[in-house]
C-alpha positions in Angstrom: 27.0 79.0 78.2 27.7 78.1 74.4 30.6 76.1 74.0 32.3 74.7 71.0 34.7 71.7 71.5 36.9 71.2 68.4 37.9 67.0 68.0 34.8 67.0 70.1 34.2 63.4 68.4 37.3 62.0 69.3 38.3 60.0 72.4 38.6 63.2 75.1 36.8 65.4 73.3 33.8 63.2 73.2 33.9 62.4 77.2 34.1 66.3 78.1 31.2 67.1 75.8 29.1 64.6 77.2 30.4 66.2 80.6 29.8 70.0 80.0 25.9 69.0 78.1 26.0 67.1 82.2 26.2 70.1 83.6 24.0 72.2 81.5 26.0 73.7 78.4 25.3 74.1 75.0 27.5 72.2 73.1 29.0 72.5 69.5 30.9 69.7 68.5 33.7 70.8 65.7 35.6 67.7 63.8 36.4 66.1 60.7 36.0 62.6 62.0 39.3 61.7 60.4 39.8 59.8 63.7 36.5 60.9 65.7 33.9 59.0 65.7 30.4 59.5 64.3 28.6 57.6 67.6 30.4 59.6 70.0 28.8 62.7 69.4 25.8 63.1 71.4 22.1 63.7 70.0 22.3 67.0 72.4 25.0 68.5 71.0 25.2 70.7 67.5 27.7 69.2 65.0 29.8 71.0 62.2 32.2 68.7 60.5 34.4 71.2 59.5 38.3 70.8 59.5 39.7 73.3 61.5 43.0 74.3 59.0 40.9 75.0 56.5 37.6 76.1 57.2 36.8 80.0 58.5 35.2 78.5 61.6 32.1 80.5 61.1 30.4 78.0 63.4 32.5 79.8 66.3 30.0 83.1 65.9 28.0 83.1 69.4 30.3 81.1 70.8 31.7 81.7 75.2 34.2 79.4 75.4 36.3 77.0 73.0 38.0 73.6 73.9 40.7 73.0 71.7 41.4 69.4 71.5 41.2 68.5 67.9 45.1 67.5 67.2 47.1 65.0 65.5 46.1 61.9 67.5 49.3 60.3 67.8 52.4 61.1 69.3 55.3 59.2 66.8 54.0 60.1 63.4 57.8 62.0 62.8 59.6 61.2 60.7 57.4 59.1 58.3 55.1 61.7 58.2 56.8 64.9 58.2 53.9 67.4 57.6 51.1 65.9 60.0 52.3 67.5 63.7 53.1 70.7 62.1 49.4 71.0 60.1 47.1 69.6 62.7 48.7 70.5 65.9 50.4 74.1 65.0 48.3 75.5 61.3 45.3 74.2 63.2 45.3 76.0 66.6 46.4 79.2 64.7 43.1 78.9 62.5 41.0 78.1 65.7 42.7 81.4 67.3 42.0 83.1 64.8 38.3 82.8 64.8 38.4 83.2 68.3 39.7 86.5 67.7 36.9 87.3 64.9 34.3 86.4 66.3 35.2 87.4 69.7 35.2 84.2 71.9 35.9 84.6 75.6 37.4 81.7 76.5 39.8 79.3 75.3 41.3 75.6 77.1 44.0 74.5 75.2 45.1 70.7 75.1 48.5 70.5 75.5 50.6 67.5 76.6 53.3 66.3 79.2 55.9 65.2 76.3 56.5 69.2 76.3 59.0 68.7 79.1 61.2 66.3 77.0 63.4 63.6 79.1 65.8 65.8 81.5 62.5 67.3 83.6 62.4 66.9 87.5 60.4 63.8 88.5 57.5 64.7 89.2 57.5 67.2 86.8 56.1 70.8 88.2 54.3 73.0 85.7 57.5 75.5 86.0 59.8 73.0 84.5 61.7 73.4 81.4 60.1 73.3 78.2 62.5 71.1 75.8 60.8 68.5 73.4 62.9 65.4 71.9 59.8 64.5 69.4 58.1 66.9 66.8 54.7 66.3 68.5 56.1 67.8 71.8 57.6 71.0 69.7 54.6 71.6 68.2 52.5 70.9 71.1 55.1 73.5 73.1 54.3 76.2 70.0 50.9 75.8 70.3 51.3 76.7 74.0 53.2 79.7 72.6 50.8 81.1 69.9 47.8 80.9 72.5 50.0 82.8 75.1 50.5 85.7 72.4 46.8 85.8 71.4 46.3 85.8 75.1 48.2 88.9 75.8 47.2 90.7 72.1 43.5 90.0 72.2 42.6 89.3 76.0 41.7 85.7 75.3 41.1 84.0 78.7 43.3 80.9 78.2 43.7 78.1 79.9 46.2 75.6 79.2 46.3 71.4 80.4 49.0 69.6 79.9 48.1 66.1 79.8 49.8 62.8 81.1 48.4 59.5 79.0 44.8 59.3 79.2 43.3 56.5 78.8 39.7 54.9 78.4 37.8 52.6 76.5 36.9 54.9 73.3 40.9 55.4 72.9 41.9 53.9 69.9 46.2 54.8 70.2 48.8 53.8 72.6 50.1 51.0 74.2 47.3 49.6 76.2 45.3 49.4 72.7 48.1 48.0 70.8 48.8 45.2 73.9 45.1 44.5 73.2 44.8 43.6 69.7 48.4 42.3 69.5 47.7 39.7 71.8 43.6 39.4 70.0 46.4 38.6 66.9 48.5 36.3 68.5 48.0 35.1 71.9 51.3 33.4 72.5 53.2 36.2 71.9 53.3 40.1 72.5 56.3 42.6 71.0 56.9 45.2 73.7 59.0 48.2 72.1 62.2 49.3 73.5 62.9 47.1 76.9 59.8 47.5 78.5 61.1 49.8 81.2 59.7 53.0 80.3 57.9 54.5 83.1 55.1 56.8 83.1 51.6 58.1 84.4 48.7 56.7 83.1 44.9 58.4 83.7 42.0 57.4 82.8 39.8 59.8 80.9 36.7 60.5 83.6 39.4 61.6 86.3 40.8 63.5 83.4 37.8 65.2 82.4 37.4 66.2 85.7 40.9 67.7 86.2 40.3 69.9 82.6 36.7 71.4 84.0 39.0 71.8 87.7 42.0 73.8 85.9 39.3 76.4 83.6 37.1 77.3 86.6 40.3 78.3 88.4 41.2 81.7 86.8 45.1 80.2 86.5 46.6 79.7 83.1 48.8 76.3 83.1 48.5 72.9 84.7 49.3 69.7 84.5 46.8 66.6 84.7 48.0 63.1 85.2 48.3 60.6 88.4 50.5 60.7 91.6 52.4 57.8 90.3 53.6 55.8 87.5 54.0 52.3 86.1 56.1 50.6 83.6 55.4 49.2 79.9 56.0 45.5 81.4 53.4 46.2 83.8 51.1 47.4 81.7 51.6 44.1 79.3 50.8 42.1 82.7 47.7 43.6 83.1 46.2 43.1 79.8 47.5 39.5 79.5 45.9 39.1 83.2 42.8 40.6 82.2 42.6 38.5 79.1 43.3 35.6 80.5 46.4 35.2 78.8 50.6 34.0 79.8 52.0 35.5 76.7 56.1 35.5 76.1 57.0 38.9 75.8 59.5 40.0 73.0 61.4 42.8 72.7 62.7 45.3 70.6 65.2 46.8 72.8 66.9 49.8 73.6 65.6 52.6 76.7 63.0 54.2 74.0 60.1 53.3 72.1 60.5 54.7 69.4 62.5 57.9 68.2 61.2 60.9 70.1 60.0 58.6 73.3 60.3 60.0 76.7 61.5 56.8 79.2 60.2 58.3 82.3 57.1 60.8 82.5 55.1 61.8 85.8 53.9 65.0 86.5 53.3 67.1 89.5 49.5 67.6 89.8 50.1 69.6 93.8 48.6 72.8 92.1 45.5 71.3 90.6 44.6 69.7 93.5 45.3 73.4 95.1 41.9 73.4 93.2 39.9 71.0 94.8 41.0 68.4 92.1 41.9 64.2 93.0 42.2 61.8 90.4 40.4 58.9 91.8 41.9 56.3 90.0 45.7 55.6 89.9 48.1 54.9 87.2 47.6 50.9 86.9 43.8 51.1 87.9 42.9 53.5 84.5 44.9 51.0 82.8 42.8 47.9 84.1 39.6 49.6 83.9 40.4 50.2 80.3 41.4 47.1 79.1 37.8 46.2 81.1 36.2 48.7 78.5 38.2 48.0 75.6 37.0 43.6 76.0 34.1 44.0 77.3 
């Protein structure tokens, strides 16, 4: 089958690239490398560094089946930067669709995320739950679920749709495990934990995540979610980098429930109907978190 993986150079893109070429696909890799990386494309794979809001996406011609992961890579970019979620994450997926229409692709997975739920949603969260965003990266995120879902029904697109916990892995280069890592590479002594360090969520790593994304588009169903069974909290997370870096840091805090503005506290997902599937994430919350700070030093 020819697929074409857009931010197929950037940290989840790249892992299910090398996965699909695994098992046999051809592979075109669309991305701008404004945060993909040049060495994690693979020599098998065709590249076209094209940005996807402004390009015609030509390179979609021939083309089964689209991943759409290419997105604004962060998730608190709002309010500094007002334009960024709405441009990459909502201008670009309607371009993508677009050329999915024109030049008649099949198939389309669409990277969504668990912060579409907001901070009221049932614990675990079930794929029926509300849809009500406190950040701009969750609204747009929840309109790009939207758009798809109309080109679906207008053009016959088969679409699949993941909503993803945090991923995590050793070529991820945002969130808190990387930030505990280099502040601590900055300053030993001490590490600045934001908000009170109670903020609970699931953490995957990005192989059982890959794995749970090929699960949900083999299925035939439209929307699932993809995280771990359980959850663990920011000050566990800083013990486990400072453990694995040999490190007895004080911790400082900036206080307050939230992060930052737009933070959810508490995030885990239900994951009961992809593992309907066949589908088990082998690794939970604070093993993808150890094996990544294994990665990230190593």
């Amino acid at each position: 089958m020819e697929i074409a993986v857009t931010g197929g150079a950037g940290f989840i893109g790249s892992r299910l690239t090398e996965k699909l070429i695994e098992k046999g696909h051809d592979l075109t890799i669309i991305d701008n490398l404004s945060s993909g990386k040049q060495e994690n494309i693979p020599e098998e794979a065709d590249f076209e560094k094209v940005d996807i809001k402004e390009d015609d996406l030509e390179c979609l011609s021939g083309i089964d089946a689209v991943f759409h992961f290419a997105a604004n890579p962060k998730v608190n970019t709002f309010p500094e930067d007002r334009d960024k979620d709405f441009d990459e994450n909502l201008e670009g997926t309607k371009n993508v669709l677009e050329a999915c229409e024109r030049y008649e692709v099949e198939e389309l997975v669409f990277a969504s995320s668990s912060v579409v739920y907001g901070e009221d949603a049932d614990i675990p969260t079930p794929e029926t739950g509300n849809m009500d965003p406190i950040s701009m990266y969750g609204a747009t995120k929840c309109g790009g679920e939207h758009i798809c879902q109309v080109y679906q029904q207008i053009f016959d697109i088969n679409l699949t749709i993941v909503r993803l916990a945090n991923i995590v892995g050793g070529r991820n280069q945002k969130g808190v495990v990387y930030d505990f890592i280099h502040k601590l590479k900055d300053n030993p002594r001490k590490l600045e934990i934001l908000g009170n360090g109670k903020q609970r969520k699931s953490y995957l790593h990005v192989e059982d995540t890959v794995g749970g994304i090929l699960s949900a588009w083999k299925s035939g169903k439209t929307v699932f979610n993809i995280g771990s069974e359980d959850s663990i909290d920011v000050d566990g997370i800083a013990e486990i980098v400072a453990d694995e870096m040999s490190l007895d840091p004080e911790y400082e805090y900036t206080g307050g429930e939230k992060g930052w503005d737009g933070d959810v506290p508490e995030m885990r997902l239900s994951i009961e109907k992809l593992k309907n599937e066949g589908w088990q994430p082998e690794k939970d919350s604070s093993e993808s978190v150890r094996k990544t700070v294994q990665e990230v030093i190593s």
